[in-house]
C-alpha positions as semicolon CSV with decimal commas, in nm:
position;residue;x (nm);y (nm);z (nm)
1;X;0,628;1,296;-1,909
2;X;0,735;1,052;-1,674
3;X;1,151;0,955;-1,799
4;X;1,266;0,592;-1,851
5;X;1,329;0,528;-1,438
6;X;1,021;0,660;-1,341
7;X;0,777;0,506;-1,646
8;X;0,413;0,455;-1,501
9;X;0,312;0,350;-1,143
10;X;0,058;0,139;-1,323
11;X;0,248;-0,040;-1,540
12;X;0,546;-0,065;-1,300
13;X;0,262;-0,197;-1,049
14;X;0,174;-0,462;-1,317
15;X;0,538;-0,585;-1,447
16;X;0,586;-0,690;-1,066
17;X;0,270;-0,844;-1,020
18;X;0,312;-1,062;-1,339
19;X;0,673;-1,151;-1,330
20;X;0,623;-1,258;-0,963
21;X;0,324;-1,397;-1,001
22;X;0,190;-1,242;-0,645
23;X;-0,060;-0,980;-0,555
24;X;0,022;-0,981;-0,193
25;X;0,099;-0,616;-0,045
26;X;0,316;-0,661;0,314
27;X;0,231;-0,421;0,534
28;X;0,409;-0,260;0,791
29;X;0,261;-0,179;1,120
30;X;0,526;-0,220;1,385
31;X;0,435;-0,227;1,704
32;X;0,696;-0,198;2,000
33;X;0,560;-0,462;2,239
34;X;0,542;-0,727;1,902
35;X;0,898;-0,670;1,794
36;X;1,115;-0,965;1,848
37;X;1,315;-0,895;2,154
38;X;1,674;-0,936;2,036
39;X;1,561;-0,652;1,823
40;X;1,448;-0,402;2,038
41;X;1,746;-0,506;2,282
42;X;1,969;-0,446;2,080
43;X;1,835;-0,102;1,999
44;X;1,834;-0,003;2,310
45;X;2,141;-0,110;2,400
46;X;2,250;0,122;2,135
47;X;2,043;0,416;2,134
48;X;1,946;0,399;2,555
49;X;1,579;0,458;2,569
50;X;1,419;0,720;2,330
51;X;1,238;0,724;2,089
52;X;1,532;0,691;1,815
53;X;1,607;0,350;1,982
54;X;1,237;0,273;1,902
55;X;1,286;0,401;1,526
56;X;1,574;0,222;1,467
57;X;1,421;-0,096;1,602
58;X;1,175;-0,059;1,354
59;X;1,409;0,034;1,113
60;X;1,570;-0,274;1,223
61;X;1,274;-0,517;1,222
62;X;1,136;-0,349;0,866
63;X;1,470;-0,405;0,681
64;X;1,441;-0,784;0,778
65;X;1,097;-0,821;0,682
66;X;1,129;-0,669;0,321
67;X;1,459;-0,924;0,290
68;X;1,218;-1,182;0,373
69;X;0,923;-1,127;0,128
70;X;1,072;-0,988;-0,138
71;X;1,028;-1,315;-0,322
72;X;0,687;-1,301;-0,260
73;X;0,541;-0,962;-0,257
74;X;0,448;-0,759;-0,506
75;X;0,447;-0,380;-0,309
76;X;0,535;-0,314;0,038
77;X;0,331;-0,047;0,230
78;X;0,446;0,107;0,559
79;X;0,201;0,290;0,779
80;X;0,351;0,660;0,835
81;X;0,149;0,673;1,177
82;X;0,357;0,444;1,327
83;X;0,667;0,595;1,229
84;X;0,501;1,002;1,288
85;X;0,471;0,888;1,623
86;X;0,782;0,900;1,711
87;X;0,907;1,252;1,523
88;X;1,207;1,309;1,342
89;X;1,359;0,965;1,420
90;X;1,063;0,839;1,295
91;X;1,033;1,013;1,014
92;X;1,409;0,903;0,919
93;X;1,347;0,591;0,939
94;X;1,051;0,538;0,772
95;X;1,239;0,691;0,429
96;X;1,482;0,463;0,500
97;X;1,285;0,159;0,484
98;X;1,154;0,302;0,180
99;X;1,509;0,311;-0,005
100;X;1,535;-0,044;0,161
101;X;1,230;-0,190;-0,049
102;X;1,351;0,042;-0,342
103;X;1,726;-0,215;-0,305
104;X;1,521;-0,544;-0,221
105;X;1,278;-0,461;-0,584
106;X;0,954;-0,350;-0,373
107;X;0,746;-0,132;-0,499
108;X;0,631;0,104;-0,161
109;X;0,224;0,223;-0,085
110;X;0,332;0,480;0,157
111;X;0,002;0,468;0,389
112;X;-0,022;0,837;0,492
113;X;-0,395;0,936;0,351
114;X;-0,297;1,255;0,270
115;X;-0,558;1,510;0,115
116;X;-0,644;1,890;0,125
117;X;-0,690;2,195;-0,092
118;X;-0,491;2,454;-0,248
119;X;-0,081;2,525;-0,159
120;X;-0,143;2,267;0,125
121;X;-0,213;1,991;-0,113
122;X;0,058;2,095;-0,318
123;X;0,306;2,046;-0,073
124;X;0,163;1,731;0,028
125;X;0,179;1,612;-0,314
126;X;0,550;1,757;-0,370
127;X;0,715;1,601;-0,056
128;X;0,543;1,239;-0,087
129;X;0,535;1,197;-0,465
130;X;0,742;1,451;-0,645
131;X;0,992;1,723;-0,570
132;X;1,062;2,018;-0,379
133;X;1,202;2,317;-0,469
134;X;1,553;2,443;-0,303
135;X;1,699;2,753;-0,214
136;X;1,970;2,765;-0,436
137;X;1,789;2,596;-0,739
138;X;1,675;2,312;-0,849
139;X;1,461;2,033;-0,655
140;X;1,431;1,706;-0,460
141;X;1,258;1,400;-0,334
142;X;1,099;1,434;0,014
143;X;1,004;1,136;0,072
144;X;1,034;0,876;-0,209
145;X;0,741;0,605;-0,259
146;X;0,627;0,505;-0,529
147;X;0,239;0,582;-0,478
148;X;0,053;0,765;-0,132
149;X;-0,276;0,678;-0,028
150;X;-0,523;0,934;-0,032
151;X;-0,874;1,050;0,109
152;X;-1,153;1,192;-0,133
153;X;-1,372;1,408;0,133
154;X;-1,264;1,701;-0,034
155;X;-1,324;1,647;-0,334
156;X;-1,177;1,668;-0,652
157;X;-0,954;1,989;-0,553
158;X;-0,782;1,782;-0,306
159;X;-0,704;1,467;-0,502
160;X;-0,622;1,694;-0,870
161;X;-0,254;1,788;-0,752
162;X;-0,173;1,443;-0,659
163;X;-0,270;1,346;-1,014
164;X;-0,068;1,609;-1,153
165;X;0,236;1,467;-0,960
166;X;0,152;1,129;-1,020
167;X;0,171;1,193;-1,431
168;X;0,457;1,410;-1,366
169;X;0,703;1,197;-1,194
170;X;0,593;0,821;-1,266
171;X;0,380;0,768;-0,905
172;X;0,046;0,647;-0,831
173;X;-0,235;0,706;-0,593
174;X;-0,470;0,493;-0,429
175;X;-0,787;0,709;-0,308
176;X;-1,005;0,582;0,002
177;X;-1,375;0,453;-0,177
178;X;-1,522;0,153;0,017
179;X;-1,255;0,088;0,332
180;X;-1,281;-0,274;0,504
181;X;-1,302;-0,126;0,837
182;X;-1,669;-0,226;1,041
183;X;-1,789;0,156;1,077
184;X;-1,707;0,199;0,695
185;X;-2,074;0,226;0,604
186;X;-2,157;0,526;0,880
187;X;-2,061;0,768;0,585
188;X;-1,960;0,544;0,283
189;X;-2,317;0,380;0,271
190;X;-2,516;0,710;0,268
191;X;-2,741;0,790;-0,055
192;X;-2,669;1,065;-0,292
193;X;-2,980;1,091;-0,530
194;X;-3,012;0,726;-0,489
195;X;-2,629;0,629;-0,473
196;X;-2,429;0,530;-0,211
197;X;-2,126;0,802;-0,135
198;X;-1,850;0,463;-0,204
199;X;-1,980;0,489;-0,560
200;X;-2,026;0,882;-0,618
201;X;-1,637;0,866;-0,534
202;X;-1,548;0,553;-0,732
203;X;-1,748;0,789;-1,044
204;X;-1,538;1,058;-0,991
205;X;-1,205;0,891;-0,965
206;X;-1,310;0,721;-1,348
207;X;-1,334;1,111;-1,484
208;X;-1,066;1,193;-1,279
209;X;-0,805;0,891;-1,403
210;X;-0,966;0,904;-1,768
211;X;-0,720;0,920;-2,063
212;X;-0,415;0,793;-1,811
213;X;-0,415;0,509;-1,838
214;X;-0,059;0,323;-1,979
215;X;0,063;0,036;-2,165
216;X;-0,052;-0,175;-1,918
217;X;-0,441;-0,071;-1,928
218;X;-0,456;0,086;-1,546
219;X;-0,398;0,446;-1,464
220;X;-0,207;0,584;-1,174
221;X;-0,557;0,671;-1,000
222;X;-0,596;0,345;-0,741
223;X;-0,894;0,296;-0,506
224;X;-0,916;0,143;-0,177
225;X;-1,164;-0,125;-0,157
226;X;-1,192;-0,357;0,148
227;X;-1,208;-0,729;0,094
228;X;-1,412;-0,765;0,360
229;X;-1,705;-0,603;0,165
230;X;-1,703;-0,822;-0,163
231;X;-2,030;-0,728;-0,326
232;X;-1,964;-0,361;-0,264
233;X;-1,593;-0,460;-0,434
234;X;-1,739;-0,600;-0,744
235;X;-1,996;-0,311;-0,811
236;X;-1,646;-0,058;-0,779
237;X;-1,478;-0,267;-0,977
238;X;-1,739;-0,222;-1,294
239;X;-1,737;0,148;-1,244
240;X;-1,330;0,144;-1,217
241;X;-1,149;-0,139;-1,496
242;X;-0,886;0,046;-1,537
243;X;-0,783;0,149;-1,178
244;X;-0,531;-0,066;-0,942
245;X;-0,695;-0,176;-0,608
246;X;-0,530;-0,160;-0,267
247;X;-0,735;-0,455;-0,116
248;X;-0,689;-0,434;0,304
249;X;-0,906;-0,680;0,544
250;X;-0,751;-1,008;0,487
251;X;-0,624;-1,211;0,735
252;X;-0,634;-1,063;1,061
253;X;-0,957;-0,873;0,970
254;X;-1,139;-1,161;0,877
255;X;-1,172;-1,187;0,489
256;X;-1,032;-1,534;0,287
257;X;-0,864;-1,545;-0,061
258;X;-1,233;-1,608;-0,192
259;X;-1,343;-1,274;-0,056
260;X;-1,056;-1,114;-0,248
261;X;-1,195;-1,168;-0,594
262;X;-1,478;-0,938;-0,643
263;X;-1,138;-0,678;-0,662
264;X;-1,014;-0,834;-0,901
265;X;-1,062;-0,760;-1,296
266;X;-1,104;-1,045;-1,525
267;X;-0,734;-1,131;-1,632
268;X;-0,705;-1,176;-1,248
269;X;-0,522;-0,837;-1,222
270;X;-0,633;-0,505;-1,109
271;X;-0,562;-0,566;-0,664
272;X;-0,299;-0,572;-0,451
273;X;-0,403;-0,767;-0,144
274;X;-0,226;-0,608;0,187
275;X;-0,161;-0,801;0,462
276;X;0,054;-0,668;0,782
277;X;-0,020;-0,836;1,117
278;X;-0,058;-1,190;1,018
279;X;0,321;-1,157;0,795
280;X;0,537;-0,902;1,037
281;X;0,445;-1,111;1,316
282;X;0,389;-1,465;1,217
283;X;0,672;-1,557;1,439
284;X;0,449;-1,503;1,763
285;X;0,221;-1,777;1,587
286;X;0,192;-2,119;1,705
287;X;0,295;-2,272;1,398
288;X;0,606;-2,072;1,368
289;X;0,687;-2,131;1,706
290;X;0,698;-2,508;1,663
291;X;0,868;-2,493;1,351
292;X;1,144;-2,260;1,518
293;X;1,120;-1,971;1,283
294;X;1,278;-1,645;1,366
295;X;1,072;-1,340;1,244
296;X;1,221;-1,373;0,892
297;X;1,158;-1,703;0,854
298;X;0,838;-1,698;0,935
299;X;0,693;-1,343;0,759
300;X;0,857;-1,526;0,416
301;X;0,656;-1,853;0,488
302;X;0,339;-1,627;0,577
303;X;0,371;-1,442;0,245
304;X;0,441;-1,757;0,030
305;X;0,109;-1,886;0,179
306;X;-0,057;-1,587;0,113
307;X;0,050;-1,541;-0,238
308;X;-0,059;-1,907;-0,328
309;X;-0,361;-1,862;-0,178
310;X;-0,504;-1,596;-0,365
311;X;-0,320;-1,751;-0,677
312;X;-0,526;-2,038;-0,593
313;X;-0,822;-1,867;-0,582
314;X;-0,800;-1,718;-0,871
315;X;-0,774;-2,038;-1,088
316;X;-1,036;-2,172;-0,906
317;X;-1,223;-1,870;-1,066
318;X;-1,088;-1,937;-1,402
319;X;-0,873;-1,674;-1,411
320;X;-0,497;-1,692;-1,499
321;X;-0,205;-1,788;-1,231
322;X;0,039;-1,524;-1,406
């Protein structure tokens, strides 16, 4: 059973989302032509120009944003493609900016979409959620979020061992169902006996996540579902009460606060909203650019918009603020 410091994804993934009142989810998708440029000067100034310059202008950027939004955020969720890209400086700093949110009180999505079968998604599940085994005894963290996103298209053999790590060592999962993305539907949409895929996999992450469930109500087994698909949100949502959402699409992909709430249960729980482009780089807005915010300043104000919006929406529902 999961020990005192690592007690339930779930219920750790609720306590923030109350005592902050927020459901926003900052994501991080840095991109090197976006960074401010004292940043990236200064990197390479540093490093000269490779790619562990790039990392550690990431690094850089990432630690600034999570000091930022902290207030306001809920769960911070860096995409590991960004950071992969670059190899093993990548991959450095990407667990550092996990240890970063882990100091600043974030809980950390690690967007990888993992998934296989057999030893392969045992390892996958040991180095991104729970331990690995050393030569001379004893284990430890690979990489250290607190939940991994995962895909479903192999079925339940390939999302089972990141269960078992997720009860093992506190962590949760959130498994791809019904993404936001505009070719979702090519293979989400199609019709099992008279059922659309999206909803043969939100039925087998209920049997799958039944009996886990904590203090809180939710079990560690999440589900992606796009805000930018809201009556295809609410019908996962009655097949999944108990499950966390990891809501992507709003903002820069076009969904509103309004088109958020279909994710939502009815105590106005239940989602995490992410939002990456329209926070990280809010400084290259006009609004920002008038005010004369620096990239900090700016991704805070952008997150303390966000978070009242949705709050906002959610009353307007009827639903509780907190």
């Amino acid at each position: 059973m999961p020990t005192a410091a690592t007690s339930p994804f779930a219920d750790r993934l609720y306590d923030a989302v109350r005592s902050k009142n927020s459901r926003v989810c900052v994501g991080l998708d840095p991109v090197l032509g976006r960074l401010p440029p004292a940043v990236a000067r200064e990197a390479l100034d540093r490093h000269a120009n490779t790619p562990l310059a790039v990392a550690m202008a990431f690094l850089e950027f990432g630690c600034g944003i999570i000091g930022a939004v902290a207030e306001y955020a809920a769960a911070f969720k860096p995409q590991a493609a960004f950071f992969e890209a670059l190899g093993p400086p990548g991959m450095y700093a990407l667990e550092a900016l996990i240890g970063c949110a882990h100091e600043h009180g974030l809980l950390v999505i690690e967007d990888a979409k993992r998934g296989d079968i057999g030893s392969t998604a045992e390892a996958y599940a040991q180095g991104h959620l729970g331990l690995t085994p050393l030569i001379g005894g004893g284990e430890a963290p690979g990489f250290s979020p607190d939940a991994l996103t995962v895909h479903p298209y192999l079925g339940r053999d390939g999302i089972l061992p990141f269960i078992n790590a997720c009860t093992a060592h506190g962590k949760g999962i959130f498994v791809l169902v019904r993404t936001s993305n505009p070719s979702a539907g090519d293979l989400q949409d199609l019709e099992v006996d008279g059922e659309p895929v999206y909803l043969r996999v939100a039925r087998l992450l209920a049997a799958l996540g039944s009996g886990l469930t904590g203090r809180s109500g939710y079990s560690p087994v999440g589900a992606v579902v796009g805000a930018t698909y809201p009556a295809q949100a609410e019908k996962v949502r009655e097949i999944l009460p108990h499950s966390w959402f990891l809501v992507p699409g709003y903002g820069a992909q076009g969904a509103t606060a309004r088109d958020t709430l279909a994710n939502f249960d009815a105590q106005g729980f239940g989602a995490v909203v992410n939002s990456a482009r329209e926070i990280i780089f809010a400084h290259q807005a006009a609004w920002a650019r008038d005010r004369g915010l620096d990239y900090r300043a700016a991704a805070a104000a952008a997150a303390r918009k966000m978070r009242d919006d949705l709050n906002s929406a959610l009353a307007e529902r009827g639903t509780p603020r907190g």
